[in-house]
N, C-alpha and C positions, 0 to 999 in steps of 0.2 A: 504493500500500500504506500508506502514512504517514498518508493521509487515510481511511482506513477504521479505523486504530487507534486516531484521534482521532475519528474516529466512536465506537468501540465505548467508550472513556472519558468520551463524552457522553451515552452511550444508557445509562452504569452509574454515574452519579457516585458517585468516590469521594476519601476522603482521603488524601494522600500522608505517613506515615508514618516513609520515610524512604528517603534517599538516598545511595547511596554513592559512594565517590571515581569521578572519571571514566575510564575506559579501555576493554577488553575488556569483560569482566563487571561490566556495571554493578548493582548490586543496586538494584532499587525497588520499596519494598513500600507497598501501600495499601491500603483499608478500606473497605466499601461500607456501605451502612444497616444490614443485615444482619450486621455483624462478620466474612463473607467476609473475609478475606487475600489478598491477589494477588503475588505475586513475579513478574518481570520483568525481563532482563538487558536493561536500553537503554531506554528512554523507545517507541521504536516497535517492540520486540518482542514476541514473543507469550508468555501466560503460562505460567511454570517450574510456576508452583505455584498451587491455589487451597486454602484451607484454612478451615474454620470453627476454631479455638484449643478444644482441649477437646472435640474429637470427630475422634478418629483414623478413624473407622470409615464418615466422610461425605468418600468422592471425589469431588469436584466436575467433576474433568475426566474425559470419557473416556476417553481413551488411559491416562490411572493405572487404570483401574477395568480395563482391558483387559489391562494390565500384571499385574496382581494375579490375575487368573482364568489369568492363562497358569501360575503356579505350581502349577495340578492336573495338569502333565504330569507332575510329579513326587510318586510315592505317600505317602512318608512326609519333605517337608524339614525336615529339622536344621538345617541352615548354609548360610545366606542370605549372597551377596553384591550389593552394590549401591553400583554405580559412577556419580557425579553425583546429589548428594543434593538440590537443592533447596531448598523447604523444607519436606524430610523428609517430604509425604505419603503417599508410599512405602514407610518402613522403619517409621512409626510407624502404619501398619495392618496390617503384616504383624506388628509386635510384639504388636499385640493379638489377632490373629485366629489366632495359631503365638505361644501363649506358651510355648512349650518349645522354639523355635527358635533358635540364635544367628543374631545378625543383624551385619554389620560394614556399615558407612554410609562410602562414600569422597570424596571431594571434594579436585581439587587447589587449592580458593581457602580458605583460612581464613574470607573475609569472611562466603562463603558460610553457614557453619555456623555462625560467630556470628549471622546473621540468621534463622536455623530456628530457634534458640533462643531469640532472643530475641522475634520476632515471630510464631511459628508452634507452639509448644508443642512442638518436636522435644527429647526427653527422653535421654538413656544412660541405663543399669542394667547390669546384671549380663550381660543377656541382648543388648545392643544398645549395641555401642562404632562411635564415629565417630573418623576418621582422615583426617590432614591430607596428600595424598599423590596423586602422578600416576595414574591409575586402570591404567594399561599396566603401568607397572611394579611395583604391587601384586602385576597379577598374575602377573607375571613373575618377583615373589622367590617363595621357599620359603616354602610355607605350607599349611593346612591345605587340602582338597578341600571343595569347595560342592556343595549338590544344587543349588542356582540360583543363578546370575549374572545379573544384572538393570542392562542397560543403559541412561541416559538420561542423558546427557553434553550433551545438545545446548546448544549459546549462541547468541550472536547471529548469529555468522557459520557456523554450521553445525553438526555433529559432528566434533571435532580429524580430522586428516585420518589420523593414527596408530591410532585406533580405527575404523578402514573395512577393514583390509587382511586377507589371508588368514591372515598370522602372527598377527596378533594375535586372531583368532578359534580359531588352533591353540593359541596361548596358552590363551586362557580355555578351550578346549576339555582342555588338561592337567591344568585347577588341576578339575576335574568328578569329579564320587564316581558310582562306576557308576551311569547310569539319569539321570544331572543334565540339566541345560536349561539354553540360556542363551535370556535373552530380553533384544530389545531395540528400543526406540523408535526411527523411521526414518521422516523426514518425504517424504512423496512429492514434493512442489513448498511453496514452489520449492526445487527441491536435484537440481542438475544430475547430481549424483553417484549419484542414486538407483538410475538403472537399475544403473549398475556394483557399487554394493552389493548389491544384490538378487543380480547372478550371480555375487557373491564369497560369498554366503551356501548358494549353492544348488552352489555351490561346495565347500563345505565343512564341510556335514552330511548325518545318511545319511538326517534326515528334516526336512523344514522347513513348519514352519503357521505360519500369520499370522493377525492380526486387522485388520483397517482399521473405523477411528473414521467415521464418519456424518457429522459435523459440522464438521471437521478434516480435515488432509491427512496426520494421523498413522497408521501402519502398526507394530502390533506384530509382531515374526519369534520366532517361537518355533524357535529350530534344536536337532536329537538327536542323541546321536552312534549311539546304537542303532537297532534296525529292527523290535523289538517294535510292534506296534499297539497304540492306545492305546484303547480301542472311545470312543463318543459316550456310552455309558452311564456309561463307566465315570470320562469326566471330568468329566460330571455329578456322579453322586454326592461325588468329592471335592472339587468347585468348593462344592456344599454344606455339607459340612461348614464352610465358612468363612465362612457367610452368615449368623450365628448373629449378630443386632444388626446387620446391618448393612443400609441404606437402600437398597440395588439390588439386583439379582440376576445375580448370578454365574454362575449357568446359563444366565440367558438369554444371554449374553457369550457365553459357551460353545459356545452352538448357533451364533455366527455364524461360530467359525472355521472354515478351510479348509485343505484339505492341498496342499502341491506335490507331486504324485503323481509329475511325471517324476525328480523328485532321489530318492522313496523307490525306483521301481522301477529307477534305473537299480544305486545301493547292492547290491537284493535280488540282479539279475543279475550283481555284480560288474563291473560297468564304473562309465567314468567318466559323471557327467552329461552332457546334452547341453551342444554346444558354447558356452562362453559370449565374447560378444565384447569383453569386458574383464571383469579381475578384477582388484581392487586389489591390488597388495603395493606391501610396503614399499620404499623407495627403494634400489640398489645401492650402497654404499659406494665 
């Protein structure tokens, strides 16, 4: 794997911009011909963020662009939350594209968000305040209801193991304004953990879609707590309305996802889903 990242750093030369102290989260941002940004937690991990500085509205990776289309499950969002910022290409398209939306941006690393800002064009306003704070226990204190929760926490060594579990999905699923979504990023490989999140998800909504990235091993989970159908028309049309300037299509995203039909029918009939052979929870005290 080592040798394929330093492949992929050969095959893009760029310049290294800057480095952060060593530990967990390493921040490393660099610069191609192009003015691309790269964020990257570890010298051999894979990129958090790609960004052009000065065009919110150009996703460069996949999985953000699949991330951002998941938000037409929801008709009209207000208030956006987004747990693992990055650098910010996430909250700073959604601030352009939902300018009447509040947006709250979380991150438990300071470094973090100093380097969105200072390397990535990640802005606050009025509309989009960033918070320096555990993402669990954000959503765990008293606070306002989200129409979306938007997860991507991930680092080098995986997704915190605290954000995998069925409480903490019952959490985010309380802090939800009727009709809300959570959606969140979920690496298929390598990440042993995968299959047991997938049936802690399916677990614990009464309807769950996904999207998986082409090029990548990323998987977005779109989970509901309702049992409304959502029609294909009709997340078309609102995936449009946000396509207004911007370089991809949202629809077409749109038509790739899919539905886990056994979690919605088992909801409709009132049972539980089918059996899952683990589900994470939290540790017993």
């Amino acid at each position: 794997m080592l040798l394929s990242r330093v492949s992929r750093w050969l095959g893009t030369p760029r310049t290294v911009l800057y480095v952060g102290r060593p530990g967990g989260r390493r921040c490393i941002v660099s610069e191609d011909r192009l003015g691309r940004r790269y964020l990257q937690f570890g010298w051999d991990s894979s990129y958090q963020s790609v960004v052009g500085p000065g065009f919110p509205l150009r996703l460069e990776l996949e999985y953000t662009q699949a991330m951002v289309a998941a938000v037409a499950f929801v008709e009209e969002p207000r208030r956006i939350l987004m747990v693992g910022v990055g650098g910010g290409a996430i909250p700073m398209f959604l601030r352009a594209v939902l300018p009447q939306a509040h947006i709250d941006a979380v991150d438990s690393d300071a470094e973090v968000l100093e380097v969105a800002r200072r390397y990535f064009g990640f802005r606050e306003d009025s509309q989009l305040h960033a918070h320096v704070a555990d993402g669990r226990r954000f959503l765990e204190a008293p606070g306002p209801a989200y129409d979306v929760i938007l997860l991507d926490a991930y680092g080098p060594r995986g997704v915190p193991a605290r954000l995998t579990t069925r409480e903490f999905l019952l959490a985010a699923q309380a802090r939800l304004a009727p009709g809300g979504a959570v959606v969140s990023n979920v690496h298929r490989a390598p990440n042993p953990l995968f299959p047991a999140m997938l049936q802690t998800w399916q677990a614990s909504f009464a309807q769950l879609h996904a999207f998986d990235a082409r090029e990548t091993a990323n998987r977005i989970l779109v989970g509901l707590t309702h049992l409304r159908k959502v029609s294909r028309a009709e997340l078309r049309v609102r995936a449009q309305r946000m396509e207004r300037g911007v370089p991809f299509s949202l629809r077409a995203m749109m038509a790739r996802r899919y539905e886990d039909r056994a979690v919605r029918r088992a909801a409709i009939e009132g049972r539980a889903p089918p059996p899952a052979a683990r589900v994470l929870r939290d540790p017993e005290d």
